[in-house]
TORZA-984618 format. One line per field, with one value per residue (C-alpha): residue number from 1; chain; y, x, z. Coordinates in Angstrom, 1 decimal. Last residue first. Layout:
i	c(NUM,...)
ch	c(A,...)
py	c(Y,...)
px	c(X,...)
pz	c(Z,...)
END
This chain:
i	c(589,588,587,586,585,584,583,582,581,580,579,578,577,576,575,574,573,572,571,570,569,568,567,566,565,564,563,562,561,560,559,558,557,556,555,554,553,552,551,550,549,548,547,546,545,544,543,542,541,540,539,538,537,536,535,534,533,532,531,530,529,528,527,526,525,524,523,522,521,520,519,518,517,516,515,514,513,512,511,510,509,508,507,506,505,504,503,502,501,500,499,498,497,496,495,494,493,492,491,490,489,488,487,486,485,484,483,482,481,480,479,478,477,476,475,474,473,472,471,470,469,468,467,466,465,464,463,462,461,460,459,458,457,456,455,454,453,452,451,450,449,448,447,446,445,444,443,442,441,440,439,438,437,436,435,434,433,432,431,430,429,428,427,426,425,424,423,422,421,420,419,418,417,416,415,414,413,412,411,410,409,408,407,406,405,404,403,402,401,400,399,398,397,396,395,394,393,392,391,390,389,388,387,386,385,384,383,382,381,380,379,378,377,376,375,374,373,372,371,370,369,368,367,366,365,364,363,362,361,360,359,358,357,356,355,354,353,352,351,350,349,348,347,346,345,344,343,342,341,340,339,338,337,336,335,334,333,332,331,330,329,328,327,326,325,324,323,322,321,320,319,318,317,316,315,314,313,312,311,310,309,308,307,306,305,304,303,302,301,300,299,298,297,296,295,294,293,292,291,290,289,288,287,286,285,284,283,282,281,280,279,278,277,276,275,274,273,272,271,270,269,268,267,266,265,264,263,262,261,260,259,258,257,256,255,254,253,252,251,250,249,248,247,246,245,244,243,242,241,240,239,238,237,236,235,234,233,232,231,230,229,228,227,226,225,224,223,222,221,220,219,218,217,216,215,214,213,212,211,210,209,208,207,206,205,204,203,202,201,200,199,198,197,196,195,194,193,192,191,190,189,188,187,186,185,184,183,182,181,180,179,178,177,176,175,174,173,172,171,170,169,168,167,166,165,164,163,162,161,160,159,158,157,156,155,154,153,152,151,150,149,148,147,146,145,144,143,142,141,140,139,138,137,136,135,134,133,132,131,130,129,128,127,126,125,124,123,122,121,120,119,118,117,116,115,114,113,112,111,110,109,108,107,106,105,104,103,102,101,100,99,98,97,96,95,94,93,92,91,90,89,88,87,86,85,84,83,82,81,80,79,78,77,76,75,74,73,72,71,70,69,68,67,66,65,64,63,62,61,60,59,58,57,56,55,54,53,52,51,50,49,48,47,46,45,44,43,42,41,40,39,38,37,36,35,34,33,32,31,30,29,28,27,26,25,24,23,22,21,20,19,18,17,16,15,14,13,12,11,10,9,8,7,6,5,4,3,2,1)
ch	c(A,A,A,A,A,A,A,A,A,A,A,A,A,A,A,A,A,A,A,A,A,A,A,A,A,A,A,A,A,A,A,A,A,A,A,A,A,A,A,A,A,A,A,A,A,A,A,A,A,A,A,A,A,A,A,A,A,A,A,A,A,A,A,A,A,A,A,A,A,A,A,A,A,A,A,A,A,A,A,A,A,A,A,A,A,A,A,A,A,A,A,A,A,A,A,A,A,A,A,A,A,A,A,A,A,A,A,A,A,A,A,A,A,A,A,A,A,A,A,A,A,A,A,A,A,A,A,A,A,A,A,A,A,A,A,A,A,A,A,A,A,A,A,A,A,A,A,A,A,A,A,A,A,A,A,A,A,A,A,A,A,A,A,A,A,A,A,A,A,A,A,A,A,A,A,A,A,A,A,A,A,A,A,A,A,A,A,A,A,A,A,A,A,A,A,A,A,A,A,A,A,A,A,A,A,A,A,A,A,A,A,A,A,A,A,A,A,A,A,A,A,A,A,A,A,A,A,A,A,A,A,A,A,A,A,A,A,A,A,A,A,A,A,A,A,A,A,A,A,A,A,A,A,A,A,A,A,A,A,A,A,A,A,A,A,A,A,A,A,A,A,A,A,A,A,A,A,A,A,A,A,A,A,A,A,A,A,A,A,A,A,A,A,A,A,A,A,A,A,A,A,A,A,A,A,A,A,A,A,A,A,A,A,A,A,A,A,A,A,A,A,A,A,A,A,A,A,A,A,A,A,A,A,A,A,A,A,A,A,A,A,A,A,A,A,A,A,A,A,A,A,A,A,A,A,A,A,A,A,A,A,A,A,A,A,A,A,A,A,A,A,A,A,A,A,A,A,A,A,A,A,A,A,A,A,A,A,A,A,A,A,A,A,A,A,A,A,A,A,A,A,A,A,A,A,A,A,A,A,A,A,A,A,A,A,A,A,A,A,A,A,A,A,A,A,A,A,A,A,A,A,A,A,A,A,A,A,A,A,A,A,A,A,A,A,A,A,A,A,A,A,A,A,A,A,A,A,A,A,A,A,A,A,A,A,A,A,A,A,A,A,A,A,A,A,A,A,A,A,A,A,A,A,A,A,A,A,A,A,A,A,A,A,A,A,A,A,A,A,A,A,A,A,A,A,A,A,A,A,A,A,A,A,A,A,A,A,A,A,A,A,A,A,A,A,A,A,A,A,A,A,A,A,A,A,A,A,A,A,A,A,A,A,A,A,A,A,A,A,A,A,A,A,A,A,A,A,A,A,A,A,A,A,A,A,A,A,A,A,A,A,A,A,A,A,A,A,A,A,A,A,A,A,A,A,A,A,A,A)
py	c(-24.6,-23.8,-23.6,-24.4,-21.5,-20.6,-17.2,-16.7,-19.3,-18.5,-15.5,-17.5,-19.6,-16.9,-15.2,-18.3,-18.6,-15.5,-15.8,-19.2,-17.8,-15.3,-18.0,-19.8,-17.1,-16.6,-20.2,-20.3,-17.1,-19.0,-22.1,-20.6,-18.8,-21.8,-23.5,-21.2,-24.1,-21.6,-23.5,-23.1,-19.3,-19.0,-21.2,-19.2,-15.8,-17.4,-17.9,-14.8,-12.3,-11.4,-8.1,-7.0,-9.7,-10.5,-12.7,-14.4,-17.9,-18.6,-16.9,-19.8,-22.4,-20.2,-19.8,-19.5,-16.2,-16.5,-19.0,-17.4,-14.3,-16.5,-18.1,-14.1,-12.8,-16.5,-15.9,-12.3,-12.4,-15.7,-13.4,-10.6,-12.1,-10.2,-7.0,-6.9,-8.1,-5.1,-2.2,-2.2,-4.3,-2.3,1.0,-0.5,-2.1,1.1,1.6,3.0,1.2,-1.2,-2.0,-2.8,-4.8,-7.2,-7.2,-8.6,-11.1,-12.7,-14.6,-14.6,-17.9,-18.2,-15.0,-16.5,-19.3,-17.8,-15.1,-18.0,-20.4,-17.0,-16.2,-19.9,-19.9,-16.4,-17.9,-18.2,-15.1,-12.6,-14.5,-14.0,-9.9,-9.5,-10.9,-9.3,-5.9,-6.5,-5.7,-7.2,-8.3,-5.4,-2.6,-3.5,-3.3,-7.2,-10.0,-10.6,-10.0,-13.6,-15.5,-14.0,-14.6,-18.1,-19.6,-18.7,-20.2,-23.2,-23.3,-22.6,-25.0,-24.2,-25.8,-24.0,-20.9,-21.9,-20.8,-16.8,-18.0,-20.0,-18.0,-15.0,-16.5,-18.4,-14.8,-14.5,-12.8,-10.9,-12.7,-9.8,-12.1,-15.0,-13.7,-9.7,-10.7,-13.7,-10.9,-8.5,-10.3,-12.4,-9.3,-7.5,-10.5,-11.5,-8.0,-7.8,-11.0,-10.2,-6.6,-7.8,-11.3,-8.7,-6.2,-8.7,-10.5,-7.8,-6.0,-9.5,-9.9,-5.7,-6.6,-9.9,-8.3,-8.1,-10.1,-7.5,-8.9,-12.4,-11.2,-11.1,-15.1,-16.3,-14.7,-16.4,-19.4,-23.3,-24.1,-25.9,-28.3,-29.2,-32.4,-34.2,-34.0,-33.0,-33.0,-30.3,-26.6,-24.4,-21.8,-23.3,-22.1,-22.1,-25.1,-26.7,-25.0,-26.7,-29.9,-29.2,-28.2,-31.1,-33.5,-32.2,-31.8,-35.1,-37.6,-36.8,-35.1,-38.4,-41.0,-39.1,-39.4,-43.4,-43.9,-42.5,-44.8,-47.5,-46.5,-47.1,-50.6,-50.9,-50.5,-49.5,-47.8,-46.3,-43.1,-42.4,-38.9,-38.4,-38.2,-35.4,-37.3,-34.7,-37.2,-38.0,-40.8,-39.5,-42.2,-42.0,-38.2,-38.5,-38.6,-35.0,-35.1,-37.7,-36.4,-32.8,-35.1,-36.7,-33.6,-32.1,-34.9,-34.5,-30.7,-31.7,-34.2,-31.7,-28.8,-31.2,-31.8,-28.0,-27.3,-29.5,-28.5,-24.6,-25.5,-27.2,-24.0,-22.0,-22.6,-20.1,-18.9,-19.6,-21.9,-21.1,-21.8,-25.6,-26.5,-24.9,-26.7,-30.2,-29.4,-29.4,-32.4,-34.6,-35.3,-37.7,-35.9,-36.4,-33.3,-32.6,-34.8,-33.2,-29.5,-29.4,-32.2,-30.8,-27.2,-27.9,-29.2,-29.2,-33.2,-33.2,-30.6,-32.7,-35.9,-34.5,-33.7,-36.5,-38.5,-35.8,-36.7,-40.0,-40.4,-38.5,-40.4,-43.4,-42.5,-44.1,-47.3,-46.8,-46.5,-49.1,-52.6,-51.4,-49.6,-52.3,-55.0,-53.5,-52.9,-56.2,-57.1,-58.3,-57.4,-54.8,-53.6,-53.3,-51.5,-48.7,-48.3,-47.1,-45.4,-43.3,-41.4,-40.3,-36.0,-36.3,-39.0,-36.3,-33.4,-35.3,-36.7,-33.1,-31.9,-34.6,-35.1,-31.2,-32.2,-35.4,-33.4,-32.4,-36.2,-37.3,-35.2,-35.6,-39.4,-39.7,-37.5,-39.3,-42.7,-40.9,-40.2,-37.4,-38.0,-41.4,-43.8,-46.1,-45.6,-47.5,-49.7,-51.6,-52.0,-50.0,-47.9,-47.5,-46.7,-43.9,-41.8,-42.6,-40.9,-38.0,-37.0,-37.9,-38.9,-36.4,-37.7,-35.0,-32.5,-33.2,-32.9,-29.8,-28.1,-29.8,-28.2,-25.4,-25.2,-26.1,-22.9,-24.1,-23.4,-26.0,-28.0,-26.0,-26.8,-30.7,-30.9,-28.6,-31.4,-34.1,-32.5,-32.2,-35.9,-36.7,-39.9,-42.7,-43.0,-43.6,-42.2,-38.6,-38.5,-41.8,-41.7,-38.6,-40.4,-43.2,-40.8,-38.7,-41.4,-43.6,-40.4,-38.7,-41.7,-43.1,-39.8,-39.2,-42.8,-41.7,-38.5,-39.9,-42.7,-40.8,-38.2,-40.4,-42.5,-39.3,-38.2,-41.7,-41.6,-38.7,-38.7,-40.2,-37.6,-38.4,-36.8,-33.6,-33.4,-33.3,-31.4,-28.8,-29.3,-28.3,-25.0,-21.2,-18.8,-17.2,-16.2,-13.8,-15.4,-12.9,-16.0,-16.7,-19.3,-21.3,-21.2,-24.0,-24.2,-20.8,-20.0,-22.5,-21.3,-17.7,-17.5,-19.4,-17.1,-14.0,-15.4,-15.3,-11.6,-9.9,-12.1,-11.7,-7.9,-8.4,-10.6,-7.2,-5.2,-7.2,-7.9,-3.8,-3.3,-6.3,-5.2,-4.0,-5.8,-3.8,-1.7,-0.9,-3.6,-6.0,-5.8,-5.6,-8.8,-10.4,-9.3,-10.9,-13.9,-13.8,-13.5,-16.1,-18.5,-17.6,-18.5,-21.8,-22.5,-21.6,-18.8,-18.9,-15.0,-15.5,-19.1,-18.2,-20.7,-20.7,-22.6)
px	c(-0.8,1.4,5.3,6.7,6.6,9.0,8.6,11.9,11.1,8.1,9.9,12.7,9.9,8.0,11.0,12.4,8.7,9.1,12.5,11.6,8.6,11.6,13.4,10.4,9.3,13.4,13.2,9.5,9.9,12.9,11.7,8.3,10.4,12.6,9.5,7.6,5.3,2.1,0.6,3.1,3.6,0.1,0.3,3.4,1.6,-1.7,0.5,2.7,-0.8,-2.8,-4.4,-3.3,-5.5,-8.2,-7.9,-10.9,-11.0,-7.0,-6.3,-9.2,-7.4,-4.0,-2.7,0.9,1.3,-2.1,-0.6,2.6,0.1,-1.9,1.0,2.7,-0.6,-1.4,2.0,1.3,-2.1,-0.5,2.4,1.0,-1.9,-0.4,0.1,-3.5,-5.3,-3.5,-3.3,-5.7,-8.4,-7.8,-8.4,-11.7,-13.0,-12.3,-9.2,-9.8,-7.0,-9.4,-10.5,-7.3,-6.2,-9.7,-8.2,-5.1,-7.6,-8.5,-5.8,-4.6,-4.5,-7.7,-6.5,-3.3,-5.3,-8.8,-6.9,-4.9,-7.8,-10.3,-7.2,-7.3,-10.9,-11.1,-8.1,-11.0,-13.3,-10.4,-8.2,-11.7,-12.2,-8.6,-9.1,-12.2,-10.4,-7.7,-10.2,-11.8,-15.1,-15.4,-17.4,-20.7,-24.1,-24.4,-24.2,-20.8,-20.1,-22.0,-20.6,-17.5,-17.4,-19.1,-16.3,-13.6,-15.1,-15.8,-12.1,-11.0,-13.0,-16.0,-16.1,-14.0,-16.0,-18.3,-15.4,-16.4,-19.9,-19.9,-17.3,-19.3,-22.7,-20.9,-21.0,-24.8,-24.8,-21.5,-18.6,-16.3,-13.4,-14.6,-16.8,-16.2,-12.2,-12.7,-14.8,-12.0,-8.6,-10.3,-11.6,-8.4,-6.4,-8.4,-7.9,-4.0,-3.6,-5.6,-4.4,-0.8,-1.4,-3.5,-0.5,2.1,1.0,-0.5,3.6,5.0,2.7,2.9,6.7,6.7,3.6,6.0,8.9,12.0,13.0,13.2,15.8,18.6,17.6,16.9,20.6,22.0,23.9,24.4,25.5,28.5,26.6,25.0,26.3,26.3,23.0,20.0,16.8,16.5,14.4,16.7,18.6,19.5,20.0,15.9,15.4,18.2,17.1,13.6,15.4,17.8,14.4,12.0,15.0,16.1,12.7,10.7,12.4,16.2,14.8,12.3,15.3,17.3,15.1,14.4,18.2,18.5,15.9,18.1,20.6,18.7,18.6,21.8,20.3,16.7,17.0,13.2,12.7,10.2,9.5,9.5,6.3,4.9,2.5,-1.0,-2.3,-1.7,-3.4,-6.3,-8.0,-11.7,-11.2,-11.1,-14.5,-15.8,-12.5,-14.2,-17.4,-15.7,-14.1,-17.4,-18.8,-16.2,-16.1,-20.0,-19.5,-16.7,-19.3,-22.0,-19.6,-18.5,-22.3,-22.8,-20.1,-20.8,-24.4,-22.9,-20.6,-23.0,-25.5,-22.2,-22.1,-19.1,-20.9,-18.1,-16.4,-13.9,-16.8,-17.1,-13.5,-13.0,-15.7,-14.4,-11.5,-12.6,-14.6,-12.1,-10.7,-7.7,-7.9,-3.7,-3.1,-6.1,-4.5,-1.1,-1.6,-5.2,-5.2,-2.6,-3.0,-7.2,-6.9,-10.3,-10.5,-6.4,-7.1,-10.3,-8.7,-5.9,-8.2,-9.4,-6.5,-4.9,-7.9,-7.7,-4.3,-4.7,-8.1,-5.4,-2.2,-3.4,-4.4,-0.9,2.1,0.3,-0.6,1.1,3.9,4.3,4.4,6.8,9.3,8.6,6.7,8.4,6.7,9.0,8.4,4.3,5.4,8.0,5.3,2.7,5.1,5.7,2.3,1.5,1.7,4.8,3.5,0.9,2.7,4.4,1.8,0.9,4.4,4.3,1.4,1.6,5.6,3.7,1.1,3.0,4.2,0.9,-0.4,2.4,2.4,-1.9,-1.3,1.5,-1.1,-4.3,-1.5,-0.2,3.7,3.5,5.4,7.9,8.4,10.9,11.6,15.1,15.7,18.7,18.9,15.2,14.8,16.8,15.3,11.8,13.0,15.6,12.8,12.9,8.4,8.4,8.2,11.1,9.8,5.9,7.5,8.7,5.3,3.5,6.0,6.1,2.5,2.6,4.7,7.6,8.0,6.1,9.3,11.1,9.5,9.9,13.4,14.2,12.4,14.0,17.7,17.0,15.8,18.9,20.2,18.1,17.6,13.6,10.0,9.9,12.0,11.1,7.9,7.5,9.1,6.4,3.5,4.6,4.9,2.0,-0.2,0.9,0.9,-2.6,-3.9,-2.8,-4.5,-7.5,-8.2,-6.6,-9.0,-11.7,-11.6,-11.1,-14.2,-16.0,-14.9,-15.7,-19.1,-20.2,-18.8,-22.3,-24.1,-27.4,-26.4,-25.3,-27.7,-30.6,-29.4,-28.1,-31.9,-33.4,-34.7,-34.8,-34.8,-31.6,-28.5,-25.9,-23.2,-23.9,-24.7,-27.4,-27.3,-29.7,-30.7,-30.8,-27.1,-26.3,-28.7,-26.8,-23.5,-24.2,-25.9,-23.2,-20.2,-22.8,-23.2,-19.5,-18.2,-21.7,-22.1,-18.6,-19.5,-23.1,-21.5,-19.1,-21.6,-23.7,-20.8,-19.9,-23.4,-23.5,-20.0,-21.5,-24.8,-27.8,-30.0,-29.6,-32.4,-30.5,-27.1,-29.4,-31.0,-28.0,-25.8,-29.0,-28.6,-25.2,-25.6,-28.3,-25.5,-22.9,-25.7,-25.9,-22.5,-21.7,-19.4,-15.4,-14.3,-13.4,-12.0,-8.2,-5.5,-2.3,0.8)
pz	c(2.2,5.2,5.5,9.0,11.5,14.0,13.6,11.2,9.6,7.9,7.0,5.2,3.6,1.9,0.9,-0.7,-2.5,-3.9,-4.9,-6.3,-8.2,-9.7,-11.1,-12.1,-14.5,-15.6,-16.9,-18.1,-20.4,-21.8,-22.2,-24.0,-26.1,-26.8,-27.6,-29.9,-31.6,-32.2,-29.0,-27.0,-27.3,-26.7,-23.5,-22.5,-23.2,-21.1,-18.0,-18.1,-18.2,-21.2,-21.0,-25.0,-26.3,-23.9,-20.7,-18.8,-20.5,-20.6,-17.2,-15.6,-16.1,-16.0,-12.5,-11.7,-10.9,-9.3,-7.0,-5.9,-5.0,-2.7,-0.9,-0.5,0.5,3.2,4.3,5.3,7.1,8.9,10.1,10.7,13.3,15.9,14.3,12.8,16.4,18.3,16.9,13.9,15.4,18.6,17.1,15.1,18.4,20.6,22.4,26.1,28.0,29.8,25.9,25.1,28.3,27.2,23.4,25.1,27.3,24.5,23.4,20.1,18.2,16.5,14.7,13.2,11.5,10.8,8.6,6.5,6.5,5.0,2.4,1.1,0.9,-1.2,-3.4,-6.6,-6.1,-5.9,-9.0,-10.6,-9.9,-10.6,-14.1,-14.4,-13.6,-16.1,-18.8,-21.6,-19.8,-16.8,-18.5,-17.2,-19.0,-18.0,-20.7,-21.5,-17.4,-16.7,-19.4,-18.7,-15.0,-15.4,-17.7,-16.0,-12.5,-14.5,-15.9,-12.2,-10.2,-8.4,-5.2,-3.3,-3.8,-1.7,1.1,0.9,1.4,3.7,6.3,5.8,6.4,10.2,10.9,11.5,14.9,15.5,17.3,17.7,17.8,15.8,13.2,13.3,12.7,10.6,8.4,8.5,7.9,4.8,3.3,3.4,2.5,-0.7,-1.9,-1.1,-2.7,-5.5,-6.0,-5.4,-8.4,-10.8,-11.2,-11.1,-14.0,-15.7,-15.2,-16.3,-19.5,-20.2,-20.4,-22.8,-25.1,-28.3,-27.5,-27.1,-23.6,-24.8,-27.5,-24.9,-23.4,-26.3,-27.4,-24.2,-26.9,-26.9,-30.4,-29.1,-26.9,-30.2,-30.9,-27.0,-27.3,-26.0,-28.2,-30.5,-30.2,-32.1,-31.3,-28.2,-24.6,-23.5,-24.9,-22.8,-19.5,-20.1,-20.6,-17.4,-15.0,-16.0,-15.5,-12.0,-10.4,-10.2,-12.0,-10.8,-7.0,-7.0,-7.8,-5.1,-2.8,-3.5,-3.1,-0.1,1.0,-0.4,1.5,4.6,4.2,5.3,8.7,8.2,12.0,12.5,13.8,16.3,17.1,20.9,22.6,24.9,28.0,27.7,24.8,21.3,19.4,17.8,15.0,16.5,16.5,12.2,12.5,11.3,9.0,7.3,6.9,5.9,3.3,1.9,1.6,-0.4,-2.8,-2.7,-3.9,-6.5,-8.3,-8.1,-9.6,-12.5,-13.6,-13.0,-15.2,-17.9,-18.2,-18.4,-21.4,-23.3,-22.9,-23.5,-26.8,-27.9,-31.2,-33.1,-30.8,-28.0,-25.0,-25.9,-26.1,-22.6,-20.6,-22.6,-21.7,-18.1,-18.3,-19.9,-23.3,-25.2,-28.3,-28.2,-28.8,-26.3,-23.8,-22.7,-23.1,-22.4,-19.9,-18.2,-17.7,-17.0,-13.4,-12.1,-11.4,-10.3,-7.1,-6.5,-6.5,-4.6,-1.7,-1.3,-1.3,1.4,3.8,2.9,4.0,6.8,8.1,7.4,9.9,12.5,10.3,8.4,11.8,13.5,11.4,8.0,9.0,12.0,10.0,7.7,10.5,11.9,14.8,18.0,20.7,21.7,18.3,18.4,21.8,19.8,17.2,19.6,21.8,18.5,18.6,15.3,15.1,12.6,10.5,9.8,8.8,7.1,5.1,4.4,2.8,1.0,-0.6,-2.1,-3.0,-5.3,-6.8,-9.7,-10.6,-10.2,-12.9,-15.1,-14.5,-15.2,-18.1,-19.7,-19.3,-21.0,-24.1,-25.8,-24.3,-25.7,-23.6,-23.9,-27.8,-30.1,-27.4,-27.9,-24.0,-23.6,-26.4,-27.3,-23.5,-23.7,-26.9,-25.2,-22.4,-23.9,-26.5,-29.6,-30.2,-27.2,-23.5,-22.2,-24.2,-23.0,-20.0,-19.5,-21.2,-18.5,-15.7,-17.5,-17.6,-13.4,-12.9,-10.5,-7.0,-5.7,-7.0,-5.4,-2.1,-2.5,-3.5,-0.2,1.9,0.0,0.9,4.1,4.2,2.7,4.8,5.9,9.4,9.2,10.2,9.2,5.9,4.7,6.3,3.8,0.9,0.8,1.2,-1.6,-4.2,-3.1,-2.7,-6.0,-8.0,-7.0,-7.0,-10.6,-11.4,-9.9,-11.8,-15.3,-14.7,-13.7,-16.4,-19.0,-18.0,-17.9,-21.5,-22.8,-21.3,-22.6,-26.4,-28.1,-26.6,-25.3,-21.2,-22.9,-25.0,-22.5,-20.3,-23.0,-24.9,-21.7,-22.5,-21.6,-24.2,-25.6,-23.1,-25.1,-26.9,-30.0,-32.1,-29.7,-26.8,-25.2,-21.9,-18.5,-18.4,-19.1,-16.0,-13.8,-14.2,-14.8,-10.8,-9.6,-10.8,-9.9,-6.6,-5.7,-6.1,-5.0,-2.1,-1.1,-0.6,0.2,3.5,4.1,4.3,6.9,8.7,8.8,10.1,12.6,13.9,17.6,18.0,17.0,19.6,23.1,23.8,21.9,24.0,27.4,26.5,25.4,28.8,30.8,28.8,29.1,33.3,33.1,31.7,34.3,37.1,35.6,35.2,38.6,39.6,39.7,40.2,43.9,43.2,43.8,43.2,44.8,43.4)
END
């Protein structure tokens, strides 16, 4: 190998020559990209900032009986922190916050070193368990167990036979919301924990066996420590998932008037006059507790090079030999893929094949029918629900791409002063959860001479707002990865910026730009937190119809319009994956 040091210079004289480049850059006049930048920061400013603005201006004004902002008090502070109800909603909130963590973590962690670290059999099988069950819509997934809880239902109906119980647990109840929760969260742990297991360093492990420590010495000794700023990394990021979740908790808990912060949001903007001073205090007190969550995770990832244990030397993955014991992980699998995935999907298929809603039983297999399934196409608002649906998921998706692809473009590649604005501003969002975000956008557009409030528009605006971060991770991703030197060969070639954006950084980064559409529009189709606060009648999309549906006690509907909902999520998703493979890449989220 020859190496040639006729381009190496010093540091020093390298650094005069940028600042001699820089002087002559600003003498010529503005930085290339600094126009479209500046644009393109307004345009995120004018999607986000309103959201905020609302927030904190509904929560410091009163409101008339038109819902318009009255004068400006502190009567919603001051309420809100005197009510007799505060405490109880934020000690539901935490426990049903916590306790879904727990689960999820425990749950998914557990079955992720199964997969990663041991022999058992039917990690395969865990792995495509997982993905479906991010495939389904999480209000079907509520709606599926609420049947499967119910006062009849096929649990509570099952441990009365076998252990005499007239009701194991109450599907209304703090504690069905804390399984639901953790239950749904469970694939998400997963799929990061094994990520992580699979970076761990398995010389480690392999010494602390040559020395002789047991298998559960070493997970918790080795394999756990390195493994921790994970752990708490995926925690974290649960917690705040779970605190914003609203599907749940008002499907589950309100029933049940077991309330948290988010229903609480959405009970107080569907009175007569919505009072959205209440609302607004709420927020802000649920945006400052998601703030220092994300705080306290950036902090952690900030340190998380204390715990790195791979080097230059490649390392084998480690797997451990459980002997017979392996069965048992087996075992565990399967338990997930029954509790998990299987029983959630056959009750909802039930439903959806009787006339009737009715517990399973043996007695009215021979009523099972398809005429839900014929008739579902003649519910009034069924087709406009799929077209809205589809309609506002592309134009999101394609929206959130578009701005993504461009700003992480003029930040990283073209580097133009003041980027590191773009990249704040279109992840703020992140902490504003979806019934606040909801909230905001029609509190905001109710009082503005705009015609967006009633429209599909402020449904696309939101969705927009909401996946912004995810699109930004997506675009960073794949761009992060080209190597200069191609835009280098396309400016020796004479391409301009713009011409090489579009022929050479677009192509390349294709693959994240399109997994991050396809993962943004499987989330809108399954979004309805903030779907329930910014649809009107006659602009309703899948998610609010189904919650409608629910709510007026149409449960074969609702089975049905869930069944062939998740059937095509799980095209969508099988898509997503197939093209994921066919690059070599795993699945992202």
């Amino acid at each position: 190998m020859t190496l040639t040091t006729a381009e190496i210079r010093p540091p020093s004289q390298r650094d005069r020559d940028d600042d001699r480049d820089n002087k002559r850059d600003q003498r010529r006049g503005p930085r290339p990209g600094l126009i479209p930048m500046t644009l393109i920061c307004l345009l995120v400013a004018g999607l986000v900032l309103p959201a905020l603005y609302s927030v904190l201006v509904r929560s410091f004004t009163g409101t008339t009986v038109l819902g318009t902002p009255g004068a400006t008090t502190l009567d919603n502070y001051r309420h809100l922190f005197t009510q007799h109800g505060l405490v109880t909603v934020l000690r539901n909130t935490l426990i049903s916050t916590a306790g879904a963590t727990a689960v999820s973590v425990v749950v998914g962690g557990l079955l992720a070193w199964i997969v990663e670290r041991t022999n058992a059999p039917g990690a395969t099988l865990c792995r495509v368990t997982m993905l479906l069950a991010l495939s389904l819509p999480y209000i079907l997934y509520t709606i599926a167990w609420i049947m499967l809880l119910g006062p009849k239902g096929p649990v509570n109906g099952l441990a009365h036979k076998l252990f005499g119980i007239s009701q194991l647990l109450n599907a209304h109840s703090l504690g069905a919301m804390i399984l639901v929760e953790g239950l749904i969260s469970v694939p998400l742990a997963f799929l990061f924990l094994s990520a992580v297991l699979r970076t761990v360093d398995a010389s480690l492990e392999e010494s602390a066996a040559v020395s002789g420590a047991s298998m559960f010495r070493i997970l918790m000794r080795v394999t756990g420590p390195l493994t921790l700023p994970g752990i708490v990394g995926v925690g974290l990021l649960i917690f705040i998932r779970t605190l914003e979740a609203f599907e749940i908790p008002a499907l589950i808990g309100l029933p049940g008037n077991v309330r948290v912060m988010t229903t609480s949001i959405f009970l107080d903007t569907e009175g007569f006059p919505p009072d959205y001073g209440s609302a607004g205090a709420y927020a802000v007190l649920l945006m400052i507790g998601v703030a220092g969550l994300l705080y306290v995770s950036a902090k952690i990832n900030k340190g998380a090079a204390a715990y790195a244990s791979i080097s230059g030397k490649p390392t084998r993955s480690r797997k451990v030999d459980l002997g017979v014991r392996k069965w048992l992980g087996t075992a565990a699998i399967a338990v997930y893929g029954i509790v998990g995935l299987a029983a959630p999907i056959i009750i909802v298929l039930w439903a959806s094949l009787v006339p009737f809603y009715s517990s399973p039983n043996f007695a009215q297999l021979k009523h099972l029918t398809l005429a839900n399934y014929r008739q579902i196409f003649g519910l009034q608002g069924f087709g406009s629900s799929v077209a809205h649906t589809v309609i506002v998921g592309l134009v999101a998706a394609i929206a959130v791409t578009a701005i993504s692809s461009i700003g992480i473009w003029l930040q990283t590649r073209i580097k133009v002063p003041g980027g590191w604005i773009f990249e704040q501003a279109a992840t703020l969002p992140l902490m504003i959860p979806g019934v606040i975000l909801g909230f905001s956008l029609v509190a905001f557009y109710v009082s503005v001479p705009l015609p967006i409030y009633g429209t599909l528009l402020i449904l696309m605006l939101g969705y927009t707002v909401r996946f912004l971060p995810y699109g930004v991770r997506y675009a960073a991703t794949g761009m992060l990865q080209i190597h200069g030197s191609l835009e280098e060969s396309a400016a020796v070639s004479g391409a301009g910026r713009w011409t090489t954006f579009r022929r050479v950084i677009l192509p390349l980064a294709r693959p994240s730009l399109v997994s991050g559409a396809i993962f943004i529009f499987l989330m809108t189709s399954k979004e309805l937190s903030m779907a329930v606060l910014l649809a009107s009648p006659g602009h309703e999309v899948l998610s609010v119809q189904m919650y409608d549906l629910w709510s007026n006690g149409q449960t074969t509907q609702v089975a049905t319009i869930g069944v062939l909902w998740a059937g095509a999520l799980l095209i969508v998703m099988g898509f997503l994956i197939a093209f994921n493979a066919r690059r070599g890449r795993s699945l992202e989220f």
